[in-house]
N, C-alpha and C positions, 0 to 999 in steps of 0.2 A: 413914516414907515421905519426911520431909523431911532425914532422914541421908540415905539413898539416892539421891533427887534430887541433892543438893549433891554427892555421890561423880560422880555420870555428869555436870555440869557440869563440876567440875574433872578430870574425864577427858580431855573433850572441849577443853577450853580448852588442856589440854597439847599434846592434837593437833594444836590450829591452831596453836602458839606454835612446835612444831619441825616445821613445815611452811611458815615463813615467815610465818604468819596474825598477826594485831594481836588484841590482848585484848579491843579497844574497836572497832572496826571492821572491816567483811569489805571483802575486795578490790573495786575498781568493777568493773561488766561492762563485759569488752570492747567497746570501740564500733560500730554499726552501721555496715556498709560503705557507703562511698560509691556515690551514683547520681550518674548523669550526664540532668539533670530539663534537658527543651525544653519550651518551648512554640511550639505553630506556628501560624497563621493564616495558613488563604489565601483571596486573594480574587481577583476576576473578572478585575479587568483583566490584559492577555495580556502579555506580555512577548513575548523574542523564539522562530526556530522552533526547535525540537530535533530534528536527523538524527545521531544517529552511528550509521554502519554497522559490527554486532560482525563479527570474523574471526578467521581463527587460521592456522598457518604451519605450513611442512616445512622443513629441511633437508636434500637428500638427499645423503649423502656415503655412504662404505663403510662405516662404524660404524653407519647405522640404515635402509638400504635395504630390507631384508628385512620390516620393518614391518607393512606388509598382507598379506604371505607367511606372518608369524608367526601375525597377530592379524586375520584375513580379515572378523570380524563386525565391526571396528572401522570401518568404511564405515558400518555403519547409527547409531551416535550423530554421528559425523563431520556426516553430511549431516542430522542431527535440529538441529542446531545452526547451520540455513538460512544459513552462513559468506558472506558477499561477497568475491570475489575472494580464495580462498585464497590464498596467498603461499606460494611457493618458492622458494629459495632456495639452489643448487647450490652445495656447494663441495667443494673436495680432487677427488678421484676423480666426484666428482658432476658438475665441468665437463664436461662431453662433448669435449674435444678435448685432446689433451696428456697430459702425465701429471708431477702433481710432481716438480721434483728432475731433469728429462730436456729432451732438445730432440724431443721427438715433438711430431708435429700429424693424431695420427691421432684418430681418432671412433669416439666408443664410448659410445651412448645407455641403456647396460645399468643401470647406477644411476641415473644421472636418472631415466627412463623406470620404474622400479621404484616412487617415489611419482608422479610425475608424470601417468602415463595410469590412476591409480585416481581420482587428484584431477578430473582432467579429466573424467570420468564422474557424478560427484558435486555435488549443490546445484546452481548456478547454471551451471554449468557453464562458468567462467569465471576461471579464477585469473590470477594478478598474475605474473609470471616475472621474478624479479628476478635481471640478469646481477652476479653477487658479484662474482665475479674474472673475470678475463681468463686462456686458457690458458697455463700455467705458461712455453713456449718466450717467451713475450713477457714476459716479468722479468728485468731483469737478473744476475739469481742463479738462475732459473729455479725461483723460491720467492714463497711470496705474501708473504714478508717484505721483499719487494725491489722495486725501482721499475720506472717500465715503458720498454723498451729500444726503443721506439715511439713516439717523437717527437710524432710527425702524430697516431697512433691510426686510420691507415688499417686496419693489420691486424685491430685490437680490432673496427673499424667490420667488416671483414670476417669475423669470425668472429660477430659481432650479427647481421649480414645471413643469414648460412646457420642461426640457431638459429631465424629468421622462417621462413625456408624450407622450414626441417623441420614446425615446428607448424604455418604459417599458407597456402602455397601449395603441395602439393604435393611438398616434398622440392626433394632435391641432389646432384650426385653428386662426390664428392671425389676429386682427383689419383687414377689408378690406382684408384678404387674403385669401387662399384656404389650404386646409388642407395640414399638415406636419407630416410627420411619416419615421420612419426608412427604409431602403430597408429590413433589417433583421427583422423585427418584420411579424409575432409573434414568428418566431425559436430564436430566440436569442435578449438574451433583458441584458440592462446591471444589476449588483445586487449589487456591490460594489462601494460606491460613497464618493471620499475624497472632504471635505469642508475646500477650501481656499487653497491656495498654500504658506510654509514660511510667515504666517502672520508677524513676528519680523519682517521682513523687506520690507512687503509690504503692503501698504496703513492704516495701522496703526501705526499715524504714530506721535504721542503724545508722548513725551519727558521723561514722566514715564511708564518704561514697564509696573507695573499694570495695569495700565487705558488700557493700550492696551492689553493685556489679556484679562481684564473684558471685554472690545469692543466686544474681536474675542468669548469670552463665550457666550453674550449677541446676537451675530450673528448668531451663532452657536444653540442656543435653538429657535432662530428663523424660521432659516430656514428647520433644520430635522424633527421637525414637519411639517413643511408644506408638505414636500419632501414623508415623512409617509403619507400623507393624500391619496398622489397621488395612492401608490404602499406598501404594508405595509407588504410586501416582501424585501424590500431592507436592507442594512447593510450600516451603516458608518464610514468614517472611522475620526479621529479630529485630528486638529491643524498641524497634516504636518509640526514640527521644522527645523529651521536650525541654523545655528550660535550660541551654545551654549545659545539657547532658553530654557535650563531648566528647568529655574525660571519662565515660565510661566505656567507648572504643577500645583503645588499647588492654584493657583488663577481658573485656568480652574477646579483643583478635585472636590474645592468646592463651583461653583456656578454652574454648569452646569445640566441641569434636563433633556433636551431628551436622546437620545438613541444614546450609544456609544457602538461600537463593534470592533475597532480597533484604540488605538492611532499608530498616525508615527510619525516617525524622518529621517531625513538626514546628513549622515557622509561624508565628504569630509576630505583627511586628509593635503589638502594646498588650497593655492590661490593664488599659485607662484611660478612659474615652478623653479627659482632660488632655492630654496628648494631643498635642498641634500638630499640624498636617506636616509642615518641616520636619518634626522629630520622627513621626513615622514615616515618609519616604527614606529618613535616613538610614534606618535598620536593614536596610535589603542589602547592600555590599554588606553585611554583617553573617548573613543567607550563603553570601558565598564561601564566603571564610570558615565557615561552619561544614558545607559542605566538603572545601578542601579537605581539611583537617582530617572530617571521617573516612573518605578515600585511602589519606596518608595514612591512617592506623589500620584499616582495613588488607592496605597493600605489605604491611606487615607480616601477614599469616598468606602464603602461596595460594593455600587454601581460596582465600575471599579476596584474590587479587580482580578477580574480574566478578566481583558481587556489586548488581547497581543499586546503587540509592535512588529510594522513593521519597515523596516527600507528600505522606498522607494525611494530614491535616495544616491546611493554608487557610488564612485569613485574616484581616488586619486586626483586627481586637480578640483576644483571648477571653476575656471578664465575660461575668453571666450572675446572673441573678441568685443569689441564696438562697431564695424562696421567701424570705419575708422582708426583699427590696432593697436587701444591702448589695454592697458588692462583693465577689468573692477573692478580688484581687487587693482591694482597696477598705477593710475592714471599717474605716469609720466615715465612707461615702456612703450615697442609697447608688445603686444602678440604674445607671443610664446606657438604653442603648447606643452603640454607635454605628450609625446609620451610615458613615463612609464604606461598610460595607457592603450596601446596595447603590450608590449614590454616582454623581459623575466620577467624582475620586477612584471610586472602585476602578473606574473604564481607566483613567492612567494606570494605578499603581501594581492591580492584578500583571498587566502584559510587563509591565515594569521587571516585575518578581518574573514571570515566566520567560524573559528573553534571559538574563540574569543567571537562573540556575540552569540554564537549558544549557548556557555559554560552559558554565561549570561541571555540565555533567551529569545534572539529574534525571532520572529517566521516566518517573509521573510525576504528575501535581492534581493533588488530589484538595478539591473546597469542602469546605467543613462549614453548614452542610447542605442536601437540598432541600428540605424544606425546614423553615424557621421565620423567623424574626425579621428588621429591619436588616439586625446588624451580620448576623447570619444566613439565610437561606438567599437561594435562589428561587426560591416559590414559597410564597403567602402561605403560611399552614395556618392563618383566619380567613382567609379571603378567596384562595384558591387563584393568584393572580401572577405572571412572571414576572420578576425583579431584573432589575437592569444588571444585575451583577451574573444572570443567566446567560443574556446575550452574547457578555464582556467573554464567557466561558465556551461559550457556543463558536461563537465564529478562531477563537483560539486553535477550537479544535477542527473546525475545517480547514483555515489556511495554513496548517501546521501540524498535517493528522500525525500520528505516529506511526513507527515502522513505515517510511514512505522512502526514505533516503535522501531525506533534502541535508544539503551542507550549507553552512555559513558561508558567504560572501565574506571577504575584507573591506574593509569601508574607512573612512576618514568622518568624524562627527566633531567638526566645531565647539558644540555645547552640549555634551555630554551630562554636565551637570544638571543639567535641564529638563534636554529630551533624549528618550531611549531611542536606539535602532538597531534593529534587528533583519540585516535582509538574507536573503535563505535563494537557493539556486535546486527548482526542484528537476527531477531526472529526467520530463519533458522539454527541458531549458526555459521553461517560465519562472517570473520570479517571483517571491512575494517579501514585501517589506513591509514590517512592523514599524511603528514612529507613535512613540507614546511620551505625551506631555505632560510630564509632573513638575510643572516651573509653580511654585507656589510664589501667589501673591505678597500677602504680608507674615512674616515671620507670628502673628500672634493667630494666626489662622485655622482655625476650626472648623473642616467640613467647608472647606471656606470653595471660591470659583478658580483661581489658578489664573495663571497670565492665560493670553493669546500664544500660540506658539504659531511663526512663521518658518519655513522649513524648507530647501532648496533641495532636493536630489537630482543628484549630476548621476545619471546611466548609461553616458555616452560610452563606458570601456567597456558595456557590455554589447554594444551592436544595438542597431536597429529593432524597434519593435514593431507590430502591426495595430495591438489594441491594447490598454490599459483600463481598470478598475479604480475607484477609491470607495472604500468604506470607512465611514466615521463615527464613532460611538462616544456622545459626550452627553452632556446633559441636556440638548435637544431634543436624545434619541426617545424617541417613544418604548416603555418598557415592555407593552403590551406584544405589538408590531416587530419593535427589533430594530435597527441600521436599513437603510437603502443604500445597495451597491448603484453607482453612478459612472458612466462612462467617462473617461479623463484622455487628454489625447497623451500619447507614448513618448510625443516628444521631449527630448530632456534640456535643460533641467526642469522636474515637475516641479510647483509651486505646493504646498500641501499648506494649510491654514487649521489650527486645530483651536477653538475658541472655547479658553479653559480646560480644566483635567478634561483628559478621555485619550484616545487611539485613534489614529488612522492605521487603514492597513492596504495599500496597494499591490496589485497584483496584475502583471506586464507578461503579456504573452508574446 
């Protein structure tokens, strides 16, 4: 027996020897993956309030008019998603008057009118009408690549005037034509109107951003009075930035004299799918910075001391296709989608961005858009199917409606760099906390899974609860379906386990 024994050692020892193995030692085991460990305390005293109102946006042009023609049940998650002031956004074929590339100024509400009067009918029944372009005869190339051949912007002011006319009193009748009017009027008329779409980089287009500032102010006084004259019910909304536009704040605070009721801006945090998941979480303190700034120049003019910032277009890639597969951001790549926009990433880095500027002060966030792409929509406009980045927007807007009154909590967060939190004390004395885990695994990572995020909340200075909630939205979550809220006991401290990008969101009654 002890021949034999010694025979199946030296067998064995051969096997490890030409397998790489040591005679004297076995391999270490691999090491346990990394967690991304908070701990949080929160306690009573309040901080400040938290409103941000969730939305989401149309384009209607001839590539995606057909939309609720195709996909007619998509009205019923639309409106489940209780949107404020949907946002529209015509362009190409969508402007109602003109037509690319030509000197027409005829009218023709067929594509607008194709999202626009489903929109109108739905939620709040109140969307945002954002004039993008002005009709093509008014460009000096008769292209939206080209500047405006309108001086004054009487004309622009006059084609604002008649899109009032249409949605908000009644209609118009144009040269040789017969009258125009909404199918929706008189029940629904629109009341919230943005002027100009990203002026920095479109059609002003003068070599000193001042001048081009001054231009879009000088436009801008031009045309909302006229707009007033029509309807003197309406609100508007100015300058719609993008591209670290901020510097044209202070030139708009202090020449502008009509009527301002909402500035916006637009946050994208790439324009290059190549962009590792690191570099994009890193852009959102960038968001806030941004945000400050236009307050500070805002609070400049008495005037626009108390005007809120929107922030109506959000989403993590800016890039889109040129039409024939390039990129638009990236001239000598092809486009690729980037799918982190529906993906478990999205469920981190959306709530990420929305506890973030909600901290700072912004009063919507608005997704761009709902229906599209991987990398864009909230719903399939191939498929007719809801995308996980619907959900992520969905329960956003339930556990954090707006206009509710809920205020921030003060908290202590260990790992901030990691994971977000957000908890909020609403005026029933329930609470809900946000805990959003953007711990990114490897610095080269691409749409990549994200550590485990482990996560302690201590809620003992708040008193005794009776019942607790948790919802989890991560790359488990079925897109179709949605999260399952799960009963958690109240006692604290809660253990909260988020496995990879996504949110939890608790809610202790």
């Amino acid at each position: 027996m002890k021949t034999l024994a010694c025979l199946i050692f030296s067998i064995l020892l051969l096997a490890l020897t030409a397998c790489g193995g040591s005679s004297s030692t076995m391999p270490p085991p691999p090491p346990p993956p990394a967690v991304a460990n908070a701990s949080v305390t929160v306690r009573t005293n309040n901080g400040a309030a938290f409103d941000v109102a969730m939305s989401t946006s149309f384009q209607p042009a001839e590539w995606d008019y057909q939309f609720f023609q195709n996909f007619p049940s998509a009205t019923t998650p639309l409106a489940n998603l209780q949107p404020n002031h949907i946002r529209l956004q015509g362009i190409s074929r969508g402007v109602p008057q003109g037509s690319e590339g030509t000197s027409s100024q005829a009218w023709d509400f067929a594509i607008l009118d194709a999202i626009t009067q489903p929109v109108l009918g739905l939620g709040d029944h109140s969307p945002q009408f954002q004039i993008a372009k002005a009709p093509a005869f008014l460009y000096t190339n008769k292209d939206s690549s080209s500047t405006f051949n309108d001086p004054n912007f009487t004309q622009f002011a006059d084609y604002a005037q008649n899109l009032v006319r249409y949605y908000n009193t009644g209609g118009f009748t144009p040269p040789g034509g017969s009258l125009l009017v909404s199918p929706a009027y008189p029940a629904y008329k629109i009341r919230y109107w943005g002027i100009y779409n990203e002026p920095s980089i479109n059609n002003f287009l003068d070599p000193n951003p001042a001048v081009n500032a001054a231009d879009y102010t000088a436009m801008y006084n031009t045309v909302v009075p006229a707009m007033h004259s029509v309807d003197n019910s309406i609100k508007f909304i100015a300058l719609e930035m993008c591209c670290s536009s901020e510097n044209w704040v202070p030139v708009f605070a202090s020449n502008v004299t009509a009527q301002v009721d909402v500035v916006a801006t637009h946050y994208y945090s790439s324009c290059n799918q190549r962009d590792s998941d690191a570099q994009v979480f890193s852009t959102v303190p960038g968001f806030v910075s941004s945000i400050q700034s236009i307050y500070g120049s805002l609070a400049t003019n008495p005037a626009l001391a108390n005007v809120h910032l929107w922030i109506t277009e959000n989403n993590v890639n800016a890039d889109f296709n040129t039409g024939n597969g390039g990129s638009a951001c990236n001239p000598n790549q092809p486009f690729v989608d980037d799918t982190r926009g529906s993906s478990a990433f999205f469920a981190a880095w959306r709530p990420y961005v929305f506890s973030q500027i909600g901290r700072a002060g912004a009063k919507a966030l608005y997704h761009w858009a709902f229906s599209g792409d991987a990398q864009f929509g909230e719903y399939n406009d191939s498929t007719g199917q809801i995308r996980l980045s619907y959900w992520v927007d969905y329960w956003l807007g339930q556990m954090f409606p707006a206009n509710s009154g809920q205020v921030i909590l003060n908290s202590n967060n260990s790992n901030s760099a990691q994971v977000e939190v957000l908890p909020v004390l609403n005026t029933d004395g329930s609470v809900v906390v946000l805990i959003s885990n953007h711990a990114v695994a490897s610095a080269a990572d691409n749409n990549g899974k994200g550590l485990t995020a482990k996560v302690s909340v201590d809620v003992n200075a708040l008193g005794p609860f009776t019942s607790a909630s948790q919802l989890t939205i991560d790359s488990s979550t079925s897109a179709s379906t949605g999260p399952n809220s799960v009963s958690i006991s109240p006692a604290s401290a809660i253990a909260v386990t988020i496995n990879g990008y996504g949110t939890a969101i608790l809610k202790l009654q």
